[in-house]
VEXBABA-735921 format. One line per field, with one value per residue (C-alpha): x, y, z; residue in three letters. Coordinates in Angstrom, 2 decimals. Layout:
VEXBABA-735921
X (X;...)
Y (Y;...)
Z (Z;...)
residu (ALA;...)
//
This chain:
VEXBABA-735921
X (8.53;11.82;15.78;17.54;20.75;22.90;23.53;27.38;26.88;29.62;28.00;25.24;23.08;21.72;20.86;17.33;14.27;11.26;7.85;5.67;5.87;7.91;8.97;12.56;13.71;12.40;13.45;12.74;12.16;12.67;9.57;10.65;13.97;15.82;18.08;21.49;23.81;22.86;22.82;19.74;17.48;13.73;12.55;14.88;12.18;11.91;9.15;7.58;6.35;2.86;3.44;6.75;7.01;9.71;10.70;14.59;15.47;17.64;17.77;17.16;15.49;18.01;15.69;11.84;10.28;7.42;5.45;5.59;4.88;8.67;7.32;6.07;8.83;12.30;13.28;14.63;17.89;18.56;15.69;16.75;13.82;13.59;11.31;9.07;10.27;14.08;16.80;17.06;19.51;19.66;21.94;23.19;25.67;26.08;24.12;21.24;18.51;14.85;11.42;10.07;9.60;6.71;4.50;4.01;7.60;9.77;13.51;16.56;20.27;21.89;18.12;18.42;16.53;14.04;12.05;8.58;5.60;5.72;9.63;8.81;11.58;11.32;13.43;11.23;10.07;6.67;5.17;4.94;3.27;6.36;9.45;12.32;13.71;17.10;16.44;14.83;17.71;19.24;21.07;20.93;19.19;22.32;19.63;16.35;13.59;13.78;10.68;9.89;10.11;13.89;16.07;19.79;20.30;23.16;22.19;24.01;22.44;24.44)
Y (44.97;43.97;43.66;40.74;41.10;39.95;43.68;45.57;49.19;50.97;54.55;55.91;59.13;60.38;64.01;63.59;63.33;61.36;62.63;59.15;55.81;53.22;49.96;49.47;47.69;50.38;53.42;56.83;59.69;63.53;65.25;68.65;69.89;71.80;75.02;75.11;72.81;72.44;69.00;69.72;71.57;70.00;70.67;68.04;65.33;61.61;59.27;56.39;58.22;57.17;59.08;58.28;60.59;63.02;61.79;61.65;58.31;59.38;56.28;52.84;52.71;50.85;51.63;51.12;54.53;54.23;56.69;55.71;57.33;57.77;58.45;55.12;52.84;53.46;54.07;50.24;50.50;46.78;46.87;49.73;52.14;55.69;57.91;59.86;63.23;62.43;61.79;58.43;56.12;56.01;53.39;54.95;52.58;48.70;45.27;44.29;41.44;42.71;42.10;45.51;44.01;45.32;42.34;39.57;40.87;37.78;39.10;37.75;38.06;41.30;42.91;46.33;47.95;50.92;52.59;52.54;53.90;53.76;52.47;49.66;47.99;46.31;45.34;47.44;50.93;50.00;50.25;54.08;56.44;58.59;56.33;58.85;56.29;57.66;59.23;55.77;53.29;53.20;49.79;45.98;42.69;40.04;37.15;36.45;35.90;33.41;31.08;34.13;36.71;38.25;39.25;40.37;44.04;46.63;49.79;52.88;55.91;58.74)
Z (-26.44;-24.52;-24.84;-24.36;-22.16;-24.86;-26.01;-26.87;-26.19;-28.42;-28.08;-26.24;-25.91;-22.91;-23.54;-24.24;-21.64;-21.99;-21.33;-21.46;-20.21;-22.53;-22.94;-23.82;-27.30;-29.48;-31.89;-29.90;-32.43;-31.30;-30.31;-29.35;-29.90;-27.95;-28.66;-28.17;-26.75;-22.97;-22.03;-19.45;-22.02;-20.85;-24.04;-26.06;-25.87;-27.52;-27.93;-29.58;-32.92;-34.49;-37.79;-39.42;-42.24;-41.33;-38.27;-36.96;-34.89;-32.32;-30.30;-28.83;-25.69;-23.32;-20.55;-19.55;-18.44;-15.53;-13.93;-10.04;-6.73;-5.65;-2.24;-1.61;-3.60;-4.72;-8.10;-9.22;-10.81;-11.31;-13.63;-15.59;-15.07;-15.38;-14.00;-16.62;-17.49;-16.63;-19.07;-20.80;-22.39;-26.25;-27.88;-31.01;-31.60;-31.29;-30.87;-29.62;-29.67;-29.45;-30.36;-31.15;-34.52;-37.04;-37.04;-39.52;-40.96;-42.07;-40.99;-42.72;-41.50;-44.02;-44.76;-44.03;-40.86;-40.62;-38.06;-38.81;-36.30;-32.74;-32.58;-34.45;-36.55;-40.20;-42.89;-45.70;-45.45;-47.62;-44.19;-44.03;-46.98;-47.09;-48.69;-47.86;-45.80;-45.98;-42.43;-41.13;-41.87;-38.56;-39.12;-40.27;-39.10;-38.04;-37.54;-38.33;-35.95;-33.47;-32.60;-29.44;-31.88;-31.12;-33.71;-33.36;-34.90;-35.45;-34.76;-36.05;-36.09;-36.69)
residu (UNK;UNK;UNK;UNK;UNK;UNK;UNK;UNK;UNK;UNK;UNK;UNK;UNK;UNK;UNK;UNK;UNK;UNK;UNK;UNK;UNK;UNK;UNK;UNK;UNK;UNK;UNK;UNK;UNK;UNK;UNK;UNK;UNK;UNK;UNK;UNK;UNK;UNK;UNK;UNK;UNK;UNK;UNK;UNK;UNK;UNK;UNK;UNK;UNK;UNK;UNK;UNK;UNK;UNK;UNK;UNK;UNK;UNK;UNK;UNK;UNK;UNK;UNK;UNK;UNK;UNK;UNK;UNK;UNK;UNK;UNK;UNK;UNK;UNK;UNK;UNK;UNK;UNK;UNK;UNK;UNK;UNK;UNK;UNK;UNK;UNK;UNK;UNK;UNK;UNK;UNK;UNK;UNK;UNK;UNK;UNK;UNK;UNK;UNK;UNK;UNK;UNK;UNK;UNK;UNK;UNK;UNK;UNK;UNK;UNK;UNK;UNK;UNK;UNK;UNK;UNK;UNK;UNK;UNK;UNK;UNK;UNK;UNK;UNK;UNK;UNK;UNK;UNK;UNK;UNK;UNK;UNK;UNK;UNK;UNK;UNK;UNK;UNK;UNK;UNK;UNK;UNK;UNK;UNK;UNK;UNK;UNK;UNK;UNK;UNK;UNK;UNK;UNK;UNK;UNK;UNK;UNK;UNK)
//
């Protein structure tokens, strides 16, 4: 699962941490919420979520998250990696072209787009047991699949 660099950021997120490591491209759900406001609250946590029924997309990952020994190599920044358990980028808001596409789903510019398990997207919610999808509509395909398996999506989660 991967981002393309062709990507317009209109609004991001970056008030929530992530606990595991993750690939960027897909939906991050809440885990753990926080209380209040703070913007440092360690307990406002996001992941990949295996079990979609209920969930609230918060997210796309604009970042990978790795788990490495920062006492033997730096932190790479041109890569756009953050260290587990430190905050994370979200896009809420804009374009992207990924592949963290449910597989064997046949996209088509217009179809609508869900999050389904593990920050997986799809153009039909008949994925998951539990069709209140309202929550999981976070946007729309703009192309179909390409011959790699990227597809150009607006995301806008509110």
């Amino acid at each position: 699962m991967t981002l393309k660099g062709d990507r317009r950021v209109i609004d991001e997120d970056n008030s929530y941490f992530s606990n595991a490591v993750q690939t960027r491209g897909g939906v991050a759900s809440i885990v753990t919420v926080g209380s209040g406001a703070a913007m440092d609250d360690a307990n406002a946590v996001v992941d990949y979520v295996a079990d979609p029924s209920g969930i609230t997309p918060v997210g796309l990952y604009l970042q990978d998250v790795v788990n490495k020994d920062l006492t033997q190599t730096p932190q790479n920044h041109y890569k756009q990696e953050r260290q587990v358990g430190r905050k994370i980028q979200l896009l809420t808001k804009g374009t992207v072209v990924t592949d963290t596409i449910y597989p064997g789903q046949t996209i088509a510019a217009g179809d609508i787009c869900y999050v389904v398990h593990s920050g997986y997207l799809s153009n039909t919610d008949s994925i998951v047991t539990d069709h209140s999808a309202s929550n999981r509509k976070i946007g729309k395909f703009d192309s179909s699949k390409d011959e790699n398996g990227f597809a150009k999506v607006s995301i806008n989660i509110p």
